[in-house]
N, C-alpha and C positions, 0 to 999 in steps of 0.2 A: 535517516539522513534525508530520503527525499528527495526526487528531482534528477537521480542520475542515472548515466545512461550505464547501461551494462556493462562497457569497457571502463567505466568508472568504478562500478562494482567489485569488479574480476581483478582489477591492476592498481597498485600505490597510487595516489593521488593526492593533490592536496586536500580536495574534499574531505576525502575519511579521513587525513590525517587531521586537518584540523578538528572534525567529529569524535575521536578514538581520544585527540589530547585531551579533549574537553570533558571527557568523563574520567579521566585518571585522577587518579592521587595527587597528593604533590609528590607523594617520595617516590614515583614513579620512575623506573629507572629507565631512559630511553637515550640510545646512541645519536652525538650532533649532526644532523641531515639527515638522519633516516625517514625516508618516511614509513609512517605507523600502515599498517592495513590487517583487514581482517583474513583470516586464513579458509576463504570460501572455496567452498567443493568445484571441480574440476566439471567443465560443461559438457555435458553427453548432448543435449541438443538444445534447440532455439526453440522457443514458442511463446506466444502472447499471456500475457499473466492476466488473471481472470478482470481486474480491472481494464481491461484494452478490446474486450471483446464477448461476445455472445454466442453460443451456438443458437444459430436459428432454425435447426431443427428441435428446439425444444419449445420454441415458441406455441404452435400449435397446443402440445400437452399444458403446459402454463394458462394457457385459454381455456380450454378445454376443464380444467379441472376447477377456476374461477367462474366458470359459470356453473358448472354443476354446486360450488356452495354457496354461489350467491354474494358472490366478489367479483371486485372491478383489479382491471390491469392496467397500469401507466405505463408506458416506456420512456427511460430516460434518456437521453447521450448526451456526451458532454466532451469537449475536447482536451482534457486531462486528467485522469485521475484523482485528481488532489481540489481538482474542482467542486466536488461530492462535499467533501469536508466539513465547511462549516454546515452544511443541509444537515448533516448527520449527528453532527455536533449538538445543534437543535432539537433533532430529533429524542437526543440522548436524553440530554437535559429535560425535556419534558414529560419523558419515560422517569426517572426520575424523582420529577416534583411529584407525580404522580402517586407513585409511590409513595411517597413521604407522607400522603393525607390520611 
């Protein structure tokens, strides 16, 4: 789905519900006004999901191990997630063609 925020995740909404319709059947059998949602697990805690964040104590080792083989290191940031996408997208695709020759 994309784009939502946790309490979007955790609770009915129209979002998933229009998402959930959108891959059913038609003979799907679904009650008028309900809304549809996923039946996600119960939150034991809060934490940033690996796209929102970096331990910078590993930075160093990451250095450290590019130089010993003779590799460079970029750092990216980006203000959303979903911003990566098409870069990687690209990426794929030309891992890929690669391939193919």
């Amino acid at each position: 789905v994309g784009g939502l925020t946790p309490d979007e995740y955790l609770h009915p909404n129209p979002k998933v519900d229009k998402f959930i319709r959108s891959q059913m059947g038609s003979n799907a059998k679904v009650k008028e006004g309900e809304l549809l949602n996923w039946n996600a697990p119960e939150v034991d805690c809060v934490v940033p999901e690996a796209e929102w964040g970096f331990e910078a104590l590993l930075r160093s080792d990451i250095q450290r191990f590019a130089e010993e083989h003779g590799l460079k290191t970029q750092r990216l940031t980006f203000d959303d997630a979903q911003d990566m996408s098409p870069l990687v997208a690209d990426l794929y695709r030309e891992w890929y063609r690669e391939e193919r020759k």
